[in-house]
C-alpha angles and dihedrals in degrees: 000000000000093000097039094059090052107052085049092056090039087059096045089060096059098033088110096049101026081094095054103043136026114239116234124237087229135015148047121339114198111213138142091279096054140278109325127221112208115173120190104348094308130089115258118241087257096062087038094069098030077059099052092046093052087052084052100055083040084064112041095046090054083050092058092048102041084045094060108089100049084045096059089046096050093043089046084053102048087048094056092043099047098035103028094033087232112180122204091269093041124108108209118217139238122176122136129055085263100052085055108050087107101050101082087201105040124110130224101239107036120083117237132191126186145196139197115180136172113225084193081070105026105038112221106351128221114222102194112194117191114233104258151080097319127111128173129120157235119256133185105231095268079071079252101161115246096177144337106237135195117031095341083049135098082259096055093213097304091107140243164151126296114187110199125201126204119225092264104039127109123266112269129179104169107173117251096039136102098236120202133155125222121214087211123057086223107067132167130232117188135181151159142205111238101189108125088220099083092210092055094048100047085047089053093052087055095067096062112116139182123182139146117304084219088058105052102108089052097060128103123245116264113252126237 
């Protein structure tokens, strides 16, 4: 198995240039890892292992950047959680130009709440969205989209209900709910308030709410 990965690898390496130059039976390759030694037909040790530590760095470095992702959403959450003391059903804030330094895509003047629970612990989340001019949406941890919400939503900013499922959890269709189902327990949900008056939009945003899908007949009203 050793050997077959490495002549696969071997070949991958000169596929570009296979076509140009004939490789020898035995003697010095030039590529961009070096000068080569084939003999006989067969890498050297040397190669060999200058082949196997090249596959290493390959792979790591496709770990790191597929990682990325899931990192930056576990990293966001556990900021929230241990700054902002979030807890799985809190929206966290941000308002001002301040508030958003560390968001690349936000903009200075429109208000944006986010969300980061965990189902494992919730059980089969709510996400409530208020009619109006509001749109964000819900992501799995790989910031794989579940659903647009808000006026680029199902809903079409008429508001509504989004029931979301964990992996693990039990198949649910109640009428009246946007039902989706997440492949990762911690899921996002991110929105933002698009009234041109600061003080609707923020109010707007205030009337987001996420709670327990068990627990929906045990919630207050939402104020005007």
């Amino acid at each position: 198995m050793r050997i077959m990965t490495v002549f696969v690898a071997f070949a991958a390496l000169f596929t570009s240039t296979a076509l140009s130059q004939e490789l020898p039976t035995t003697g010095v390759i030039d590529s961009r890892l070096g000068k080569l030694e084939v003999i006989n037909g067969f890498p050297s040790d040397e190669t060999v292992t200058k082949l196997f530590d090249d596959m290493d760095f390959q792979r790591a470095t496709q770990a790191y950047l597929w990682a990325l992702p899931y990192v930056a959403m576990a990293e966001w959450q556990r900021q929230q959680r241990e700054i902002f003391g979030a807890g799985e059903l809190d929206y966290v804030d941000y308002l001002d130009f301040k508030d958003k330094l560390g968001i690349l895509t936000a903009n200075a003047t429109t208000p944006y709440t986010m969300a980061f629970p965990d189902l494992a612990k919730t059980g089969p989340l709510v996400f409530e969205i208020p009619p109006g001019p509001i749109a964000g949406g819900i992501l799995d941890f790989w910031q794989r989209p579940l659903s647009d919400t808000g006026q680029t939503g199902p809903e079409k900013g008429k508001g509504g209900k989004f029931l979301v499922l964990g992996p693990n959890d039990p198949d649910l269709n109640p009428e009246g709910y946007f039902v989706l189902r997440s492949p990762t327990n911690n899921v996002w949900s991110g929105q933002r308030g698009l009234d041109p008056d600061a003080s609707k939009a923020k109010a707007l945003v205030a009337q987001l709410r996420i709670y327990p899908y068990a627990e929906r007949d045990k919630l207050p009203e939402i104020g005007p």
